[in-house]
N, C-alpha and C positions, 0 to 999 in steps of 0.2 A: 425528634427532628426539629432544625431550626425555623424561625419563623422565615428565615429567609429563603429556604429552600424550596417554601413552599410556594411564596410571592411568584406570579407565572413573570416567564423574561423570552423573550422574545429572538431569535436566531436565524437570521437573513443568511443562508448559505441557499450555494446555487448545487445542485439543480432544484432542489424542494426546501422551505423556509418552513421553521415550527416556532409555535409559543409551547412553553413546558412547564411544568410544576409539578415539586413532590421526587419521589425514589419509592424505588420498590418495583414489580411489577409491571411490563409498560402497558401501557392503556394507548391505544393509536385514535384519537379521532376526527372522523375524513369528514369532511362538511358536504352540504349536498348543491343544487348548481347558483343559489345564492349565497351561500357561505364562505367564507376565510377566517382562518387563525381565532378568531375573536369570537367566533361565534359561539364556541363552548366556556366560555369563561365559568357559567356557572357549574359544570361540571366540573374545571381544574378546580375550581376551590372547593368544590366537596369531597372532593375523591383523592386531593394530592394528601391526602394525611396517610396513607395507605398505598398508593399507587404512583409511577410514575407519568403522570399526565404530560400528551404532547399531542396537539390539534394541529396538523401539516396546512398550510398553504396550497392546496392542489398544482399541479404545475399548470401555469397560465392564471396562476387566482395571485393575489394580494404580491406578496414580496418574491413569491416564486415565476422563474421566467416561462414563459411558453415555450414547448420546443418547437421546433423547424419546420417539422413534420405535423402540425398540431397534435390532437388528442385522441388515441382511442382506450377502450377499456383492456386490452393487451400492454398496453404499453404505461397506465396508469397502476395500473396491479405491478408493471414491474418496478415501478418508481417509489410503491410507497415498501416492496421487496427491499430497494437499495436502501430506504430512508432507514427502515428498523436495522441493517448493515451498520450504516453510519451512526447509527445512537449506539451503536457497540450492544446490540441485544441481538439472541436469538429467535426469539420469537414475541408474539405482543399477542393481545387481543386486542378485537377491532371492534368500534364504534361508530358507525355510520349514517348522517340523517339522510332519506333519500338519494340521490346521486350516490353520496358518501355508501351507503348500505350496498348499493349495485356495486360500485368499487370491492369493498368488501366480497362482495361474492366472487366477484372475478381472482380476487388476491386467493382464497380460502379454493379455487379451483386449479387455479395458477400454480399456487405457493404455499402448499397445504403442510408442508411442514411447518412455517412462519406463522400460524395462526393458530391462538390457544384456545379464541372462543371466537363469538360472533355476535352484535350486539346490531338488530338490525329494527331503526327508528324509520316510520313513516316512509319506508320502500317497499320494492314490488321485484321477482321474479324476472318480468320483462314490460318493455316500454306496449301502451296499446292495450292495454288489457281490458280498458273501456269501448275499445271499435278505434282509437282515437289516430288519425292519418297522421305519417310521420312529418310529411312536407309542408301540411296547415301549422301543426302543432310547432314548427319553426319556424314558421315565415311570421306567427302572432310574437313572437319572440324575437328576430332579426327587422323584421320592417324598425321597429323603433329605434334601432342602432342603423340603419341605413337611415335614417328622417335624420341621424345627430345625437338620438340620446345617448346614455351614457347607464350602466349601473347604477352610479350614486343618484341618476336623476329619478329615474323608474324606481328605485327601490321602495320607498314607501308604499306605492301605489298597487305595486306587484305583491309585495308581503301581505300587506292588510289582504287580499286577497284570500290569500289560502291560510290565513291563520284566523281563529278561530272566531268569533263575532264579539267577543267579550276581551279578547286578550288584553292587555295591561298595557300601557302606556311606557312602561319601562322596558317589557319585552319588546316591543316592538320598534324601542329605538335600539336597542342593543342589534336586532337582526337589521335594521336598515343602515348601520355602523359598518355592520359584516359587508352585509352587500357592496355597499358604498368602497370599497376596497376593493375591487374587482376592474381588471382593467375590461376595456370594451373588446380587443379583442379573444381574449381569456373566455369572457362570457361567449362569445360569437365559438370559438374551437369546441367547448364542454353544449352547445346546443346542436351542434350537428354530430356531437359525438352519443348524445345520452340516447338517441331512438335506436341507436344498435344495439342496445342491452336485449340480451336474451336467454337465463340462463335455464328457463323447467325442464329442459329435457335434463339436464345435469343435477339437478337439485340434490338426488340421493346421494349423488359422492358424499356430499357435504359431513364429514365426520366431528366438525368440532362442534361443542355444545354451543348453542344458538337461542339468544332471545330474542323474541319479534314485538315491539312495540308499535302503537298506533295511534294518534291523539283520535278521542271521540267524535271528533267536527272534522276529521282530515278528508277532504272532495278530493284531494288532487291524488294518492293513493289511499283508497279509503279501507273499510276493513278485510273487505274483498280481497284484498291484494297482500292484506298480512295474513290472510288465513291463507293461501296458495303459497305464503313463504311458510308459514308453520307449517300445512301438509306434506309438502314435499323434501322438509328437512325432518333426516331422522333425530325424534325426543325433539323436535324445538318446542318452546314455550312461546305462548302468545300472549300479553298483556295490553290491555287498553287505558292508554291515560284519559280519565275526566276530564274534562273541559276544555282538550287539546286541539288546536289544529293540525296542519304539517311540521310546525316550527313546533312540535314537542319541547325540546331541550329546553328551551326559551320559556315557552309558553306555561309550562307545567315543569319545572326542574325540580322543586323537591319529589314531587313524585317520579321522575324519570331517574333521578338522582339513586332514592329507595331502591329501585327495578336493577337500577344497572348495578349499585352495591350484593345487593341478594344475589345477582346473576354470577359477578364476577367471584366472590367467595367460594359457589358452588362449582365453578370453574376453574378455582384455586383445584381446589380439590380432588377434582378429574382427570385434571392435566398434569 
């Protein structure tokens, strides 16, 4: 493979925009409700030597437009349906941080032919699994775009939050890069749309081979919430990144890197 193939490039098509890198295999991965295009980059470069890596734009995130109608999880699952359409493949595995991860579950319920595996980072089943009200839990997140803010402004102050007490200085500008790309109201559609997630009662459909990761420091879904996705999906695996927060990929990529290579291989070979 050339070196250029590998270099990720970037593709502003509407309705949904991706960055891509590599041939082979497609690897789909959905960012979770701070994330765009950029936020996997350490993954397209570990894994494009093998796979064809491509991290979508969510529609209303980074270079992708919002639709009309805003955002739900019905209507998200069908989007990233059309995208694998559009990349001319029939099916992908999915890669999802949080948000990303519920997405995923909706597509692999949705669109269970379209999904070869299931790669599910620092998510959860359903929104609330802590008691947590859906209407507080968005008005801490909308007040600050009704004051003026902005993603790119909040984003530092929000990441360091849920990432882990230690994380790196380079992680953490890479995920406030991500954020920082996110239009305000993109952000504002994907916060009244994430408390409608709710898949446990469905969970058993789920036939595609499935890993559940979790960074060790993750508060926001913590390990609670990956073992209620490993139980209820049949054979998933559960792994826990060391010294991770929520922002896994980031925060701990060789190791998240490892998990997702072993995973996908064994998933080669399934599917």
């Amino acid at each position: 493979m050339s070196e250029r193939s590998l270099r990720p490039r970037d593709v502003d098509a509407a309705p949904v925009a991706w960055r891509e890198a590599g041939s082979g295999p497609l690897v789909l991965f959905l960012g979770g409700l701070g994330t765009t295009r950029t936020g996997f980059d350490p993954q397209l470069a570990a894994l494009s030597s093998d796979y064809r890596c491509v991290a979508w734009d969510m529609p209303g995130y980074g270079a992708s437009p919002l639709p009309p109608q805003g955002l739900s999880f019905p209507q998200l699952a069908d989007a990233l349906a059309m995208l694998i359409g559009t990349l001319g493949e029939a099916r992908a595995h999915l890669a999802g941080l949080s948000m990303g991860g519920q997405i995923a579950l909706h597509a692999a319920l949705r669109h269970p032919g379209l999904v070869r595996s299931l790669a599910l980072l620092d998510s959860s089943p359903a929104f609330g699994l802590d008691g947590t009200e859906p209407e507080a839990w968005k008005r801490l997140r909308l007040d600050p775009l009704d004051a003026g803010e902005t993603p790119a402004s909040m984003a530092e102050r929000v990441l360091r939050s849920i990432m882990a007490p230690g994380a790196g200085e380079r992680a953490v500008a890479a995920a406030v890069g991500s954020m920082s790309r996110i239009p305000a109201e993109g952000l504002r559609a994907a916060v009244e749309c994430l408390p409608t997630h709710d898949v446990r009662a469905r969970l058993g459909e789920i036939a595609a081979p499935t890993l559940v990761l979790v960074g060790e420091h993750d508060e926001e879904t913590p390990l609670s919430y990956a073992e209620a996705l490993a139980s209820g999906i049949r054979g998933a695996r559960l792994q826990i990144i060391p010294g991770a927060g929520h922002i896994s990929n980031l925060e701990a990529p060789e190791a998240v890197n490892a998990a997702l290579r072993e995973h996908l291989a064994t998933a080669q070979e399934q599917t």
